[in-house]
C-alpha positions in Angstrom: 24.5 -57.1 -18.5 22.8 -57.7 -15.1 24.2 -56.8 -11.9 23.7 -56.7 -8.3 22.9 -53.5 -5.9 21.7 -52.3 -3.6 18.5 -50.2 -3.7 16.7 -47.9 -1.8 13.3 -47.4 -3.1 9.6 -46.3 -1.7 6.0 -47.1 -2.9 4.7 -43.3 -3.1 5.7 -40.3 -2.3 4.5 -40.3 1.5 6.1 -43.8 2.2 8.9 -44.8 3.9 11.8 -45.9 1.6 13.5 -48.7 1.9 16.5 -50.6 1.0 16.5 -53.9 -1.5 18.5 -56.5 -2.6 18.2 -55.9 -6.4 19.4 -56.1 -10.1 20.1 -53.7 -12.7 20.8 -53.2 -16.1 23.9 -51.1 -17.3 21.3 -48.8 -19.4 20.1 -48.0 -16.1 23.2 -46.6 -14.6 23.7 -42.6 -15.3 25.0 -41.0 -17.9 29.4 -40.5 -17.4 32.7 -40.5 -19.4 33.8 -44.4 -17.1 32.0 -47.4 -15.9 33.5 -49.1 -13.1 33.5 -52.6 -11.9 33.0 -52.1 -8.1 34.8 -54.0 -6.3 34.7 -52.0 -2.3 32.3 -49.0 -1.0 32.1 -48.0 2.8 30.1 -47.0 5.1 29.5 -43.0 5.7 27.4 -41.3 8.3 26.0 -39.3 4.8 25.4 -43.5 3.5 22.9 -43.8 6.8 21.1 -40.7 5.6 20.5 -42.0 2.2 20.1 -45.9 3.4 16.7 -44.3 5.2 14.8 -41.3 4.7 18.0 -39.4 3.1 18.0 -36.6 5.5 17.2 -34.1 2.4 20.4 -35.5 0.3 18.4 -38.2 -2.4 17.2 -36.0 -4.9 15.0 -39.1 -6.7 14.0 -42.6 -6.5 14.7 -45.5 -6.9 18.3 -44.6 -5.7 21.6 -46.2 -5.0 23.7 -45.1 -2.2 27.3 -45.1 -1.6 29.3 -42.5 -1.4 32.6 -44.0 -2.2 34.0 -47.0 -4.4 36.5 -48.5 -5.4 36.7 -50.7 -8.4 38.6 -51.2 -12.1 37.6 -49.3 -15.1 35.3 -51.5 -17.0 34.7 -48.8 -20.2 36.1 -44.9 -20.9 35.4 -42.7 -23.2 38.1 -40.2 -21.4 41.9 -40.7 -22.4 43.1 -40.7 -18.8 41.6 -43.2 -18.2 41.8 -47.4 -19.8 39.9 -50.6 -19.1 41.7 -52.5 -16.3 42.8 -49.4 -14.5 42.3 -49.2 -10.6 40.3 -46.3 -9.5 38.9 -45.0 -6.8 35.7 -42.0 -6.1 34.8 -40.0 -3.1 32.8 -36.9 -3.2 31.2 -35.0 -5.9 27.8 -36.1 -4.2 28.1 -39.3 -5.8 25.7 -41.5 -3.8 23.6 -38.6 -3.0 22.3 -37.1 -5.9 23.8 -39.3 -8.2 23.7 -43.5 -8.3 26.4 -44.6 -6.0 28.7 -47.3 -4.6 26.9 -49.6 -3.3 26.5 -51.9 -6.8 28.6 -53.8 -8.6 28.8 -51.4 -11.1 28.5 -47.2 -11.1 29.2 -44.9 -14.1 30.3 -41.7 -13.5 32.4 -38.6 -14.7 36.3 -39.1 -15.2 37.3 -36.0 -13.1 36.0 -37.4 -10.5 37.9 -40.2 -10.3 41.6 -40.5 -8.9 44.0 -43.6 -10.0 44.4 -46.0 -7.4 47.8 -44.7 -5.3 50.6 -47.0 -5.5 51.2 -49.0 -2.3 47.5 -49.0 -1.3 44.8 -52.0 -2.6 41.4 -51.5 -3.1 40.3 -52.4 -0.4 42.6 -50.5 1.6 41.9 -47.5 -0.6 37.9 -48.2 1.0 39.0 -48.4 4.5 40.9 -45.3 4.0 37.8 -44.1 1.8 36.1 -40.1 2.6 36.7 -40.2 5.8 40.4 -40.8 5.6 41.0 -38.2 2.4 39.0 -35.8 5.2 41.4 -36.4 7.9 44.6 -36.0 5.8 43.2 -32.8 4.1 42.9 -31.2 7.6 45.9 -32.2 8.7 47.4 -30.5 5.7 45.3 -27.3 6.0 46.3 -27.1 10.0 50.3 -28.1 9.3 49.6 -24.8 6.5 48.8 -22.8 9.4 52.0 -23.3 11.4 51.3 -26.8 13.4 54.3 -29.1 13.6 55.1 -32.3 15.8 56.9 -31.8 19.1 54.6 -29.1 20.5 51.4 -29.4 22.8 49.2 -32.7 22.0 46.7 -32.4 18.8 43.0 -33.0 20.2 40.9 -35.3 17.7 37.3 -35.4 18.9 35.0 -38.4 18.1 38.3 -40.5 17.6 36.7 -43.9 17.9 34.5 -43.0 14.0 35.8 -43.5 10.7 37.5 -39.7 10.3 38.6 -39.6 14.0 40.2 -43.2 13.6 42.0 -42.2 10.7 43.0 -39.0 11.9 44.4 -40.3 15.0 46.7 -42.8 13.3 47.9 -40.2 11.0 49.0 -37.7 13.6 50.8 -40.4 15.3 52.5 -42.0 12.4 53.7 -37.9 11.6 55.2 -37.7 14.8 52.6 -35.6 17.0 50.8 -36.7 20.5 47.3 -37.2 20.3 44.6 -36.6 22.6 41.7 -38.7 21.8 37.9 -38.1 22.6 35.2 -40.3 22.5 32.1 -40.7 24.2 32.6 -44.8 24.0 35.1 -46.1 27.1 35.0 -49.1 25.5 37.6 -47.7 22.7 39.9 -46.6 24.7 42.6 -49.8 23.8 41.2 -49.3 20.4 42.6 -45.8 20.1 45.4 -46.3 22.1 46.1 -49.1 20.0 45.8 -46.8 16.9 49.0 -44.4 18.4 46.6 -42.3 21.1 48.8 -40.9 23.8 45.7 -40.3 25.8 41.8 -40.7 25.5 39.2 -38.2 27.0 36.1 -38.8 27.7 33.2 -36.8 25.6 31.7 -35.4 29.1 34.9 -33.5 29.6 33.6 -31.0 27.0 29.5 -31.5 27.3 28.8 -29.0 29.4 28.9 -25.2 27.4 31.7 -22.6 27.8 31.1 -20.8 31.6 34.4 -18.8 31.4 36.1 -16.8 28.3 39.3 -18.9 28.1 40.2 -21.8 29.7 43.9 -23.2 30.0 45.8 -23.3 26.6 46.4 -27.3 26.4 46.3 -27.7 22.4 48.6 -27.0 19.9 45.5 -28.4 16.8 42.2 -30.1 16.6 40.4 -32.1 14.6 36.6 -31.4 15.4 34.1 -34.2 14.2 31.2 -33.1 16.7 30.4 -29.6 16.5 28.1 -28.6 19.3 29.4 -27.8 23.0 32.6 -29.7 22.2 33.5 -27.5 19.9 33.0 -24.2 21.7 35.0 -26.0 25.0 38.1 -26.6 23.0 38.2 -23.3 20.8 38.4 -22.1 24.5 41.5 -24.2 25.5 43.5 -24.0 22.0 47.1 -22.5 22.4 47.9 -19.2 20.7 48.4 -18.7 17.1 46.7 -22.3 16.4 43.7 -23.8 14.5 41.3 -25.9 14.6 39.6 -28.2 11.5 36.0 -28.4 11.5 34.8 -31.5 9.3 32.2 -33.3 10.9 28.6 -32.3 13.3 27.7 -35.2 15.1 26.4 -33.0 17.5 24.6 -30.8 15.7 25.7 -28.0 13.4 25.3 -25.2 15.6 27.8 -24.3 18.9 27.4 -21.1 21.0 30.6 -19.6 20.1 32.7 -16.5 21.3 34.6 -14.6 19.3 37.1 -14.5 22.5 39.7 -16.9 21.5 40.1 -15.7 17.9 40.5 -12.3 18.8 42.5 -12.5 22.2 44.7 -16.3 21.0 44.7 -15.7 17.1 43.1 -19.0 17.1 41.5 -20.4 13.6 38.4 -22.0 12.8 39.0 -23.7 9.2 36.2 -25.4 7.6 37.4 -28.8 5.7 35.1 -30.0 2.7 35.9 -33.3 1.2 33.4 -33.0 -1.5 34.7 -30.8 -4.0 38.2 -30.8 -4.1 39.8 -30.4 -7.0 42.0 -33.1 -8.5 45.5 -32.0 -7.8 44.2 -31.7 -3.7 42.5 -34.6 -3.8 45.4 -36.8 -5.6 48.1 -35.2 -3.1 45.7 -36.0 0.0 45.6 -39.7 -1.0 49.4 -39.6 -1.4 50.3 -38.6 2.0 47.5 -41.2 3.4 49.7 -44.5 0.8 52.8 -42.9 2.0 53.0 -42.5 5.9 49.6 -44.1 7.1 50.4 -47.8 8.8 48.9 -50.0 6.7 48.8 -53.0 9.9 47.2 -49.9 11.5 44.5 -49.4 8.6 43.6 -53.1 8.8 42.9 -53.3 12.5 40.2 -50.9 11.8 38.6 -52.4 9.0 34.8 -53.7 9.8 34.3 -56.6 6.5 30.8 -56.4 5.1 28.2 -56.8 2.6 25.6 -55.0 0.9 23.2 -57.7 2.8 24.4 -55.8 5.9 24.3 -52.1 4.9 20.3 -51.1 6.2 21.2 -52.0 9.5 24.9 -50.7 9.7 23.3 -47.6 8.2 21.1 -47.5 11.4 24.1 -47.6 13.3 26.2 -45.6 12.3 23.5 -42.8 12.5 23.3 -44.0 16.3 27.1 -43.6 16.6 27.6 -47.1 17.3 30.2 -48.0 14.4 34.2 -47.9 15.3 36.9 -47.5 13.1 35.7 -47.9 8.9 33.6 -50.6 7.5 34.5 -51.9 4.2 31.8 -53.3 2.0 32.7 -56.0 -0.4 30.0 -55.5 -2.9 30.1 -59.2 -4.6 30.0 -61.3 -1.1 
């Protein structure tokens, strides 16, 4: 049966691809255990890679991107899951190496899917999408290394993005103050508006480290830049406390000293979203359908279609898309 996606394609090996309207056949979709009908995918700074030259990540072409869906199981040949179930996928380099989300349709393997959590909709489930199951996985890993609410504030750095927005909402619903960075003043009542005690702007930590410890103002951090801004807050973090690492908007490399880790005790903990096993992953989405606002989750949602996903990949790659855009992949 035919169905829509979108499809990112290029003439030879030397050209430029680029990204189609198209239709499909379901013996073109790759071999897995489910077929989904799609019903939401988001946006991803990994989905700009793939939207244009792929930045290393698609493996072959044509190619659909889309590194998350959510949708109903359409066929299984796994017990755990029946036709009609809701499900959704993040990670497991779906939309990368594999045929992704942006179709009306994606097969794939059953582990990777999780059932749709109680309390959330789909298309909740895709504002909330990788980017969300990243920010409640380091929040979990960081309360694991001691932090609790009523302490110093928790610094979240490029707030105003889809992890950072999540991230911030989260902390605040859990009861901690949040310090919230962006390099976009124009956010500011955004984030605020999201439970943000106070924003920062992103020049506050541009400049590199000058000293070997600055003032201990943190208690956590959520890191989505990398870079400068990372090597300025490992410098200000409190003693005994950590810092998540999941995104490098600013590069992924930081001049780092060793000073704070071996003088504070402070932790650098690496988050990845893309391999977590079942039981993490199905516990991550249930603290995100128990305590994250749902009136908070809307006011970030960005409605869109696949019609609109070249040049929202182009901007998102710019850093000019706030909070999560949702993609409703039969408008």
């Amino acid at each position: 049966m035919a169905f829509r996606a979108l499809i990112v394609d290029r003439q030879n090996a030397d050209a430029a691809p680029v990204a189609r309207i198209g239709t499909l056949e379901d013996q073109d979709l790759p071999e897995g255990e489910v077929t989904v009908a799609v019903a939401y995918s988001t946006l991803n700074y990994k989905d700009g890679l793939c939207l244009g030259a792929g930045g290393g990540l698609v493996r072959s072409y044509p190619h659909v991107p889309g590194i998350d869906f959510a949708g109903t199981v359409e066929s299984s040949a796994d017990p755990r899951y029946q036709p009609g179930d809701e499900v959704v996928l993040t990670g497991w380099r779906v939309g990368e190496v594999r045929w992704g989300g942006y179709a009306q349709k994606a097969r794939v393997k059953a582990d990777w899917l999780v059932p749709l959590p109680a309390g959330l909709t789909l298309r909740r489930a895709m504002a909330i999408g990788t980017a969300g199951l990243t920010a409640s996985l380091a929040i979990g890993v960081l309360e694991a290394h001691g932090l609790k609410p009523g302490g110093r504030p928790v610094l979240v750095t490029g707030a105003a993005g889809g992890v950072g927005s999540v991230a911030t909402t989260l902390l605040a619903a859990l009861g901690y103050e949040v310090a919230a960075v962006t390099g976009r003043p124009e956010t500011a009542d955004y984030l605020r508006g999201l439970g943000a005690a106070r924003v920062i702007d992103r020049s506050d930590f541009a400049d590199p480290p000058s000293r070997a410890l600055e003032s201990e103002t943190w208690d956590g951090a959520i890191d989505n830049v990398s870079g400068n801004t990372l090597a300025r807050l490992l410098l200000q973090m409190a003693y005994g406390t950590s810092v998540a690492s999941v995104g490098l908007a600013g590069g992924p490399n930081y001049s780092g000293s060793t000073v704070p880790h071996i003088i504070r005790g402070v932790s650098l903990l690496g988050i990845d979203s893309v391999r977590q096993p079942y039981d993490a992953r199905v516990a991550a989405w249930g603290r995100l359908a128990g305590v994250l606002p749902l009136d908070k989750l809307d006011e970030m949602i960005v409605p869109a279609k696949l019609a609109d996903l070249p040049q929202l990949g182009r901007n998102i790659l710019a850093g000019k898309v706030r909070g999560r855009v949702v993609v409703d992949v039969n408008a």
